[in-house]
C-alpha positions as CSV (number, residue, x, y, z in Angstrom):
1,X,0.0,0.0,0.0
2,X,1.6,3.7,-1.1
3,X,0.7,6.8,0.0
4,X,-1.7,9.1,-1.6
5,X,-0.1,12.1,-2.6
6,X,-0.7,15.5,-1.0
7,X,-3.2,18.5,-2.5
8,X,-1.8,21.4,-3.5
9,X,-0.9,23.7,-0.9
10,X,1.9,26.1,0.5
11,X,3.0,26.0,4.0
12,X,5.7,28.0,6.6
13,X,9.1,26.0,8.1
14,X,8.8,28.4,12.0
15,X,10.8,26.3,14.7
16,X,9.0,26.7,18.3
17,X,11.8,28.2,19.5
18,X,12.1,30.9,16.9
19,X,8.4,32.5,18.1
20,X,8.1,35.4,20.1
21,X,7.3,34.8,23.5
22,X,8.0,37.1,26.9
23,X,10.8,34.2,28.8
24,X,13.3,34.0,26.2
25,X,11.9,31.0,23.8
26,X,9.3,30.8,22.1
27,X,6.6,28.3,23.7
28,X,2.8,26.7,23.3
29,X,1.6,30.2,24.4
30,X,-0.8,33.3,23.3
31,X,2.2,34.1,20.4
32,X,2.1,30.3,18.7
33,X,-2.1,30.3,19.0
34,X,-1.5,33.9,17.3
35,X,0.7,32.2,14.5
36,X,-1.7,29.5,13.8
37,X,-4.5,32.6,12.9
38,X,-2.3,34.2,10.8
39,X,-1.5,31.2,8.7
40,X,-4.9,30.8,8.3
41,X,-5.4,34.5,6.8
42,X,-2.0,33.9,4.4
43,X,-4.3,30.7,3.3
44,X,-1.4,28.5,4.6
45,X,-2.4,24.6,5.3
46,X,0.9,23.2,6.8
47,X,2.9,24.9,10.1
48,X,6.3,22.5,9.9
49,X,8.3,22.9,13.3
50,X,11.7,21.1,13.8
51,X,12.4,18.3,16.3
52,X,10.6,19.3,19.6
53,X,12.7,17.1,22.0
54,X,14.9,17.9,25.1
55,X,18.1,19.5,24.0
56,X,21.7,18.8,25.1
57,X,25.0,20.3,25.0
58,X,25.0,22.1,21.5
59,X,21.2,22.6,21.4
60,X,20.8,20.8,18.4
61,X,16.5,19.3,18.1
62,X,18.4,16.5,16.1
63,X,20.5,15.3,19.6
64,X,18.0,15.4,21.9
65,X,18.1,12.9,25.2
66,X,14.7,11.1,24.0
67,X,12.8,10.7,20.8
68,X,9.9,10.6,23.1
69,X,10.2,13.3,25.3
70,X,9.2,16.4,24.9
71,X,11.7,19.9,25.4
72,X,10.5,21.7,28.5
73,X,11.7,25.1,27.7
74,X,8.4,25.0,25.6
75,X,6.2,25.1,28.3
76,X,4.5,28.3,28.4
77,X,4.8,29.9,32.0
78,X,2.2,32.2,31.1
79,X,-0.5,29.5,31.3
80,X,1.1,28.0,34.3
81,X,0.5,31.5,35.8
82,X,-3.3,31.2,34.8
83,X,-3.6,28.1,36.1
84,X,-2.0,29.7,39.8
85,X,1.2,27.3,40.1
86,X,3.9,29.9,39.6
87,X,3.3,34.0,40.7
88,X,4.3,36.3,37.6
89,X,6.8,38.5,39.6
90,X,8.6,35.5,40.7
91,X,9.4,34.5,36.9
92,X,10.2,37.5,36.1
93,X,12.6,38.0,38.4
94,X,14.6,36.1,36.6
95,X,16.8,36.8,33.4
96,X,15.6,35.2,30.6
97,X,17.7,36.9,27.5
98,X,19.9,39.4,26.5
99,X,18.9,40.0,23.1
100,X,14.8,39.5,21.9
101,X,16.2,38.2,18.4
102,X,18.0,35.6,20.2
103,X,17.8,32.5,22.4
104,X,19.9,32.3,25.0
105,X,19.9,29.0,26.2
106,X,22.5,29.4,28.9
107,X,19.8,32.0,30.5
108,X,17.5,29.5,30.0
109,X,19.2,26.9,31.2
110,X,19.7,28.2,34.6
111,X,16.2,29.7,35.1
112,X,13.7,27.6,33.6
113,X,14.0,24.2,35.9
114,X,13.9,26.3,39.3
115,X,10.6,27.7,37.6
116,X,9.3,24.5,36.7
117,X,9.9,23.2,40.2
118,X,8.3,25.6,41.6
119,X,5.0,24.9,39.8
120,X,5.5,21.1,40.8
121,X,5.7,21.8,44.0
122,X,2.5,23.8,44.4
123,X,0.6,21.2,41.4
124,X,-2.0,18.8,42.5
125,X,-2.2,17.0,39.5
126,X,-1.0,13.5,41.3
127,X,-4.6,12.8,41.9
128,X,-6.0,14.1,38.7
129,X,-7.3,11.8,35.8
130,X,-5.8,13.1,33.3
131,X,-2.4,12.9,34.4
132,X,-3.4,9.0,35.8
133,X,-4.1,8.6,31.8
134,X,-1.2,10.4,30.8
135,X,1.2,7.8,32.9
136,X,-0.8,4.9,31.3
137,X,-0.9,6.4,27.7
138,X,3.4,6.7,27.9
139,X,4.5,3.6,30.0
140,X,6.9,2.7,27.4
141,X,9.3,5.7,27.6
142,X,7.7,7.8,30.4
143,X,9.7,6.0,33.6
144,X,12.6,5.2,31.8
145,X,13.1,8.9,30.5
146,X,12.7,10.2,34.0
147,X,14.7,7.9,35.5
148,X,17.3,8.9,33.1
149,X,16.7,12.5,33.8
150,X,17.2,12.1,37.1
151,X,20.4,10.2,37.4
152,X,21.7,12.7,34.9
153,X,20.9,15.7,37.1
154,X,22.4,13.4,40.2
155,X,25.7,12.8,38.1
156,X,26.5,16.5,37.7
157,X,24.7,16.1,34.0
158,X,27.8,13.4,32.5
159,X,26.3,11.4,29.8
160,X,24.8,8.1,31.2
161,X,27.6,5.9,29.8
162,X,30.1,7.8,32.4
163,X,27.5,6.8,35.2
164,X,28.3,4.2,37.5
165,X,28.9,0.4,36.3
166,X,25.6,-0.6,37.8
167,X,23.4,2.3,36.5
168,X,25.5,2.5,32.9
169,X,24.5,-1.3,32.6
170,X,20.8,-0.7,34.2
171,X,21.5,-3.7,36.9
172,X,17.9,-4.4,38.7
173,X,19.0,-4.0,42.1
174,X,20.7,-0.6,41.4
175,X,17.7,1.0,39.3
176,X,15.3,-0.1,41.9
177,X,17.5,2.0,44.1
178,X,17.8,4.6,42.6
179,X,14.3,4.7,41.6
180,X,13.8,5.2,45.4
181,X,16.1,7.7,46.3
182,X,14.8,10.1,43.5
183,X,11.7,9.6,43.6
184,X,10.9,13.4,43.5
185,X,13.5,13.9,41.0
186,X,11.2,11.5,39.3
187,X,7.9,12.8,39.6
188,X,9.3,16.2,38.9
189,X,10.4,15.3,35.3
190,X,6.9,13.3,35.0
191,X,5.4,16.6,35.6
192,X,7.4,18.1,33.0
193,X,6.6,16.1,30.3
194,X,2.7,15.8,31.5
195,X,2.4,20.0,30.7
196,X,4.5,19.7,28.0
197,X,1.7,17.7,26.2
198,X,-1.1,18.8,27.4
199,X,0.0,22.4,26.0
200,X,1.2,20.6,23.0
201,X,-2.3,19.0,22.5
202,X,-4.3,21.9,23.1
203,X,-2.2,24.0,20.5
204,X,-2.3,21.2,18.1
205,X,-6.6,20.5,18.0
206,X,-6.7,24.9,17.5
207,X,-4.1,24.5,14.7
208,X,-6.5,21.7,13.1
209,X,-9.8,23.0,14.1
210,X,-8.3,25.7,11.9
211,X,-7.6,23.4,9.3
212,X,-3.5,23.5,9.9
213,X,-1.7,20.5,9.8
214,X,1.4,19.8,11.8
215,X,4.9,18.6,9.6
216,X,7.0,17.2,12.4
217,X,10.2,16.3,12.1
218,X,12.0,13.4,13.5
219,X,15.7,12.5,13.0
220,X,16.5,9.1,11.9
221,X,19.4,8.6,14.4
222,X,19.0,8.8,18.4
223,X,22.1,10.7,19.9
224,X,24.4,8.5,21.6
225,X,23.8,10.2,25.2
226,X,20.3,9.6,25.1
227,X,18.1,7.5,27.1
228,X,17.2,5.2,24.2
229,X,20.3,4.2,23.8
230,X,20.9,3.6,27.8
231,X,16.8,1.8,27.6
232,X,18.2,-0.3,24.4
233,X,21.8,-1.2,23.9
234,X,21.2,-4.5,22.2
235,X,19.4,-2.0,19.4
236,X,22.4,-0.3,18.1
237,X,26.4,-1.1,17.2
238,X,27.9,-0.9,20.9
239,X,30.9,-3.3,21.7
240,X,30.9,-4.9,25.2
241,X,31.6,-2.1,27.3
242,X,28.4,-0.1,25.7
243,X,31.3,2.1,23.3
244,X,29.7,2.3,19.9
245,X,31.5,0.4,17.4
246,X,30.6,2.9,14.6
247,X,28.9,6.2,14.0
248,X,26.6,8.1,11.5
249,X,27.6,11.2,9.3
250,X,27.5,11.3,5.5
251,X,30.2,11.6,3.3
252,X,32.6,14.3,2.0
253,X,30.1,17.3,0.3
254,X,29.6,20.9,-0.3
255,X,29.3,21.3,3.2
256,X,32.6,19.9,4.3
257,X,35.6,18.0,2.6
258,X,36.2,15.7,5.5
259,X,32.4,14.7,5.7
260,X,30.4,14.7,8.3
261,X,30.7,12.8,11.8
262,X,27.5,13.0,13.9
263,X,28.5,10.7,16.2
264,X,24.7,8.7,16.5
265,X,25.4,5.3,17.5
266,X,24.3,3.4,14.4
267,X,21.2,0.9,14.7
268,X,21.5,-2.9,14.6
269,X,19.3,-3.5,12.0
270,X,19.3,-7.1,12.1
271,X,18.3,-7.6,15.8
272,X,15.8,-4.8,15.2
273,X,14.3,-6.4,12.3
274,X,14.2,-9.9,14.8
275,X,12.2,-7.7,16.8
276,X,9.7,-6.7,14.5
277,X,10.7,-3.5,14.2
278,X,8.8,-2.8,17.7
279,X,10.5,0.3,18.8
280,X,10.3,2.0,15.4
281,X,7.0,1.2,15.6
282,X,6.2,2.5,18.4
283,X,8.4,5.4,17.8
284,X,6.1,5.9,15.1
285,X,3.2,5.9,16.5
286,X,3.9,8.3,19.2
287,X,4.5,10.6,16.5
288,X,1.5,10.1,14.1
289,X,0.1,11.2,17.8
290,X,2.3,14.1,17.9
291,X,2.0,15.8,14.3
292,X,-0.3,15.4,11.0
293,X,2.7,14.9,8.9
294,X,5.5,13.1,9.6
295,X,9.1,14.3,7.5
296,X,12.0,11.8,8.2
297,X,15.2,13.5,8.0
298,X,18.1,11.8,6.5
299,X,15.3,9.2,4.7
300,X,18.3,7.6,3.0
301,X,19.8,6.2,5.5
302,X,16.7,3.6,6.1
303,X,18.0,2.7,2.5
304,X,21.4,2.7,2.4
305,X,23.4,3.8,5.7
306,X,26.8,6.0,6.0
307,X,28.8,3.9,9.0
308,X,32.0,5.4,10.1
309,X,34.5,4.3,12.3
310,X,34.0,5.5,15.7
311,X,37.7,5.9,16.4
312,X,38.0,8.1,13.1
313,X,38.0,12.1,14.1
314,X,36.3,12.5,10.3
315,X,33.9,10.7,8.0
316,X,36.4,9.9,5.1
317,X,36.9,6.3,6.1
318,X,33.1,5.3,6.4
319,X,31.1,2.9,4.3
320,X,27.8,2.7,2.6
321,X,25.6,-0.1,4.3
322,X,22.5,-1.8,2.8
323,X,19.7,-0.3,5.4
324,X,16.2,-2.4,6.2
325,X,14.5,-0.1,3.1
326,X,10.7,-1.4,2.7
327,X,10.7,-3.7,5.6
328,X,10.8,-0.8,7.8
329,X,8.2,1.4,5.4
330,X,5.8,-1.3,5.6
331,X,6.3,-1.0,9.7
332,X,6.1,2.2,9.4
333,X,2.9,2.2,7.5
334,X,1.4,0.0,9.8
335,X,1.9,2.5,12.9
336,X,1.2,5.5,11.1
337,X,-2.8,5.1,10.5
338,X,-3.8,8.1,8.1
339,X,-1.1,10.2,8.5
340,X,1.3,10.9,5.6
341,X,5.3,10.8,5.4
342,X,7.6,13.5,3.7
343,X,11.1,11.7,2.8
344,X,14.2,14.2,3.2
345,X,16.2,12.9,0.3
346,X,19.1,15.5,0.1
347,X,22.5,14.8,-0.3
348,X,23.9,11.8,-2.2
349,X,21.5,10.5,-4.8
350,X,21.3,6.9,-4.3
351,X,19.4,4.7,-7.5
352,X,18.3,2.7,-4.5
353,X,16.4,5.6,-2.7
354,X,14.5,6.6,-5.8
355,X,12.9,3.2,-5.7
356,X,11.9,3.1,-2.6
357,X,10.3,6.4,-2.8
358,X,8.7,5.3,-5.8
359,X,7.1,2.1,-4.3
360,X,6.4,4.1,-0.6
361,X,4.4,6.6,-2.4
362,X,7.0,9.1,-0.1
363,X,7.4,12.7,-1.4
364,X,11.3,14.0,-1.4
365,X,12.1,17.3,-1.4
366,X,13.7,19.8,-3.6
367,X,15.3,22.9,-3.2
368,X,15.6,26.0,-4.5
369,X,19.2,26.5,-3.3
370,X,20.4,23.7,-5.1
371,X,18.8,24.5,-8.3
372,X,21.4,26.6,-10.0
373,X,24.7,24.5,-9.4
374,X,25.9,22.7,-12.0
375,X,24.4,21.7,-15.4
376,X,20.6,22.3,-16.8
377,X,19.8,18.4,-15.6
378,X,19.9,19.6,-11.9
379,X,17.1,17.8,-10.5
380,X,16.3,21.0,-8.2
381,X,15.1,22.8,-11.0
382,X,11.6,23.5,-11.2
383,X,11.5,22.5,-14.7
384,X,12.6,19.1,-13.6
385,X,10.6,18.5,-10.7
386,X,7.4,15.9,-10.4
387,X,4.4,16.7,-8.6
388,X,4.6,14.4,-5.8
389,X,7.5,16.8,-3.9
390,X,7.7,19.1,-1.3
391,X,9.7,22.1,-2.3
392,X,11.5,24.5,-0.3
393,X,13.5,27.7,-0.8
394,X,15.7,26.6,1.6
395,X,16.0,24.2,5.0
396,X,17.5,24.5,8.4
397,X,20.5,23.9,7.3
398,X,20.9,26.4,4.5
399,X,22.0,30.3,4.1
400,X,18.5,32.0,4.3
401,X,17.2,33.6,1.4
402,X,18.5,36.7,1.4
403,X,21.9,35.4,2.9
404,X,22.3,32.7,-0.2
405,X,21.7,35.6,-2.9
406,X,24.1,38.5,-1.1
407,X,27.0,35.5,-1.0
408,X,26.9,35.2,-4.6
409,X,29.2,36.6,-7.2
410,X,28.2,38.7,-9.4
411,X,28.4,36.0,-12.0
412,X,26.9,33.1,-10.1
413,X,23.8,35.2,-10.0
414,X,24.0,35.5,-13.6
415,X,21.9,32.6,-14.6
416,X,19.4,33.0,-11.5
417,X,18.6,36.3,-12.6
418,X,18.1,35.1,-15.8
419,X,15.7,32.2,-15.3
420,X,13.8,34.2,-12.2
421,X,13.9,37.1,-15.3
422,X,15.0,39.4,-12.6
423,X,17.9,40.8,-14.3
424,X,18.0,44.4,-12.8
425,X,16.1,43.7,-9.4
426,X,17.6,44.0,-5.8
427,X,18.2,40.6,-3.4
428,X,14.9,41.3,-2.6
429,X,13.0,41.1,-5.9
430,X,14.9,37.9,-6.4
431,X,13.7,36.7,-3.2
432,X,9.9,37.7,-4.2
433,X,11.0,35.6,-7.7
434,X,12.2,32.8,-5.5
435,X,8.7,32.9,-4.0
436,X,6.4,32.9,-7.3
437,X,8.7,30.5,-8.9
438,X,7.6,27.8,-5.8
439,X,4.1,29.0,-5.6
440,X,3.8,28.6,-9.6
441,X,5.8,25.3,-10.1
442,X,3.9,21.8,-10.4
443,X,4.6,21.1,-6.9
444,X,1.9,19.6,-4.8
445,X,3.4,21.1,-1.4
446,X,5.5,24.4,-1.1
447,X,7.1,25.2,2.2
448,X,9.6,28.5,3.0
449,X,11.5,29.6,5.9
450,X,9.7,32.2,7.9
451,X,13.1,33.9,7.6
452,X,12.6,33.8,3.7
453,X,8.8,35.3,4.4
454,X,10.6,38.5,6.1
455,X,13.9,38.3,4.1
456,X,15.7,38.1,7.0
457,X,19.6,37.8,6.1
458,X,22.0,35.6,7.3
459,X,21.5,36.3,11.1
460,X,18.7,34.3,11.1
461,X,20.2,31.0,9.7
462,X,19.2,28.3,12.0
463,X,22.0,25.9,11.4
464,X,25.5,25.9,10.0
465,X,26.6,22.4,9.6
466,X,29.5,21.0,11.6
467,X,29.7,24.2,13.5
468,X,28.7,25.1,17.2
469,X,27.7,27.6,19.4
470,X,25.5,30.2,17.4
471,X,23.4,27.9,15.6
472,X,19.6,27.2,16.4
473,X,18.9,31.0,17.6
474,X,17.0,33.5,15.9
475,X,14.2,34.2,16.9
476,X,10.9,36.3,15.5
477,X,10.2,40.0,17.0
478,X,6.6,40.4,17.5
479,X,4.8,42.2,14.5
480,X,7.5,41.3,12.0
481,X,5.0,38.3,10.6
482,X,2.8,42.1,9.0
483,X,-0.3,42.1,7.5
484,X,1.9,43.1,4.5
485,X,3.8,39.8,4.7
486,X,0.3,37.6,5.1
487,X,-1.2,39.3,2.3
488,X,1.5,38.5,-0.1
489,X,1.3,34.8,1.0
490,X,-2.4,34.5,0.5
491,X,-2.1,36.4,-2.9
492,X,0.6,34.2,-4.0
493,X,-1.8,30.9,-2.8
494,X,-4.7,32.3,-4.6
495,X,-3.5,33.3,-8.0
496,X,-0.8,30.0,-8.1
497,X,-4.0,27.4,-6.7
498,X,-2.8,26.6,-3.4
């Protein structure tokens, strides 16, 4: 059974930590439910956020500590102040940034668990059924993740395979243990992740009663210091002592000559596949829960997977592996129900990938970045494209708009001006081209940057590969999403059918 293909429609890439909110992050609060409106007037049908997990060191959503969990610094304190478990001067006696266009997650760091803890302490939601459901609903990550959450806060936050023997190794008799002396610790976290999705359910039923789907994205790897790793060690390339034996990245590319090394433990497909495919199923499932559409990033590796070393510093020494490919799309179809699956296919072009894609019924994507590199065959071209796509201007990853065209020579542009017939224009006309060239273009699903909707430069780029420390940032000023910017979008949707 393959997919059915999506309608026509345009949607908007805004990361939850990019919106406007008063404590430094953006959150579930009155400035998201105020986003989901305004998509609505720009006649908008998809809001895709980026991996809404608990961060670690880096702040990377693709390395979070749980592909279950959800990241607590998205917890709205305003509604916890409505619902009387924290007092408004005492959070904002605390410093939450230095800059508005900026996260500051050091700041956040520092401030937003004591805050938390404080409305724990004066909850009474122990009793409650809804949080007695909530337990039940998430058995199968829920202790585990907490658990892990709280030895990592009683190991001065070390990753879990620096804990001690019998913890790293999860003997009984020590968990037990443990799971009595932090038993607040515990709960606490258990609290955490209950508000984080009952916000996170309330947004999502506006955003559909509204008719606005969700595009989630999940990361195909887990990071290494993460508690399904600690939870499943049989499930991945470790060698006895829990070291993994090898370690996910892609090869040498435009992004960097020596590869890249991301360090993810790699799976064991084979005992996985023994298995059933049970944790990817219910990995799955929990996110068909979480989001209306699901986009895997780095699809190709289910296909074919990059496996590096782990002792190499690089990625120039790894190897192309043969990945579970449909056995783990017909799992995935199975968990899934109704929802639908976008395939991030970028990078190396694999023959193998294509067929699978083909036989899924999975839209890749293209993007309007790559388009102008190389030779009039570049499959990023619109004139090249298909209809089952999802086409972007650019991703995550990627110069913003405004920051691709101003980094251009003079005679790189050359050609874009030409096919965008934008000869004379500024950055911003092509920009506005880029825009109408999507919108126009036989694909079924268009999706920008909010950072390409107000041409933001290159201060608002979210990621720069293989870098650290500035990435994952920007951040929205209230008002800049104008009435002027809406009614562009919805003109574009209504003269180009979406």
């Amino acid at each position: 059974m393959t997919q059915e293909s999506f309608d026509r429609s345009a949607g908007i890439l805004m990361p939850v930590s990019s919106l406007p909110a008063p404590y430094g992050i953006g959150t579930f609060g009155k400035s998201t439910y105020e986003l989901v409106d305004k998509l609505v007037e720009a006649r908008q049908k998809y809001w895709q956020v980026l991996p809404i997990g608990p961060t670690s060191f880096g702040d990377s959503p693709y390395a979070s500590f749980s592909a279950f969990a959800g990241n607590p610094y998205f917890i709205d304190l305003d509604i916890l102040i409505e619902e009387g478990l924290i007092e408004r001067n005492y959070v904002n006696s605390f410093m939450w940034n230095l800059e508005d266009k900026y996260v500051d997650y050091g700041l956040i760091y520092n401030s937003r668990f004591k805050v938390l803890r404080t409305a724990f302490e004066n909850s009474n939601h122990f009793e409650t059924e809804e949080y007695k459901k909530f337990l039940e609903e998430n058995e199968f990550w829920l202790e585990d993740y907490c658990i892990y959450s709280a030895c990592k806060n009683k190991f001065s936050g070390t990753a879990w395979f620096d804990w001690d023997e019998d913890i790293k190794f999860r003997k009984k008799e020590a968990l037990n243990n443990i799971k009595e002396e932090l038993a607040d610790e515990i709960d606490f976290y258990k609290f955490i992740q209950f508000k984080f999705y009952e916000q996170w359910n309330k947004l999502k039923s506006y955003a559909n009663d509204k008719n606005i789907e969700i595009i989630g994205d999940i990361p195909i790897y887990v990071a290494y210091d993460s508690v399904d790793v600690w939870q499943n060690t049989d499930m991945f390339q470790l060698d006895e002592e829990l070291n993994p034996k090898s370690v996910a990245g892609v090869p040498p590319d435009a992004f960097s000559e020596t590869g890249q090394r991301w360090g993810n433990p790699i799976y064991n497909w084979k005992k996985i596949e023994e298995d059933n495919f049970s944790w990817w199923r219910k990995r799955m499932e929990h996110s068909a829960k979480l989001y209306d559409v699901i986009r895997i990033d780095h699809f190709i590796g289910m296909v074919k997977y990059y496996s590096i070393p782990a002792k190499d510093e690089d990625a120039r020494n790894g190897k192309w592996q043969k990945g579970p490919g449909m056995k783990l799309i017909k799992a995935i179809n199975e968990s899934i129900g109704d929802k639908k699956i976008v395939a991030e296919d970028l990078g190396v072009k694999i023959p193998e990938v294509a067929e699978v894609l083909e036989k899924s019924g999975y839209p890749g994507m293209k993007v309007l970045e790559f388009a102008f590199d190389g030779d009039r065959k570049n499959g990023h071209l619109p004139y090249n494209w298909d209809k089952n796509i999802v086409a972007y201007g650019g991703t995550h990853d990627n110069d913003t708009l405004v920051g691709y065209f101003t980094g251009l020579e003079w005679w790189e542009l050359g050609y874009i001006r030409e096919y965008m017939e934008c000869r004379n224009g500024t950055i911003e006309d092509l920009v506005d081209k880029i825009f109408t060239t999507a919108y126009a273009s036989v694909a079924n699903v268009v999706v920008f940057q909010m950072q390409d909707v107000l041409k933001v430069g290159n201060i608002g780029r979210m990621n720069l590969p293989s870098s650290m420390g500035t990435n994952w940032r920007w951040r929205m000023l209230p008002g800049e999403f104008s009435a002027e910017k809406i009614e562009r979008l919805r003109y574009l949707c209504d003269i180009y059918g979406r």
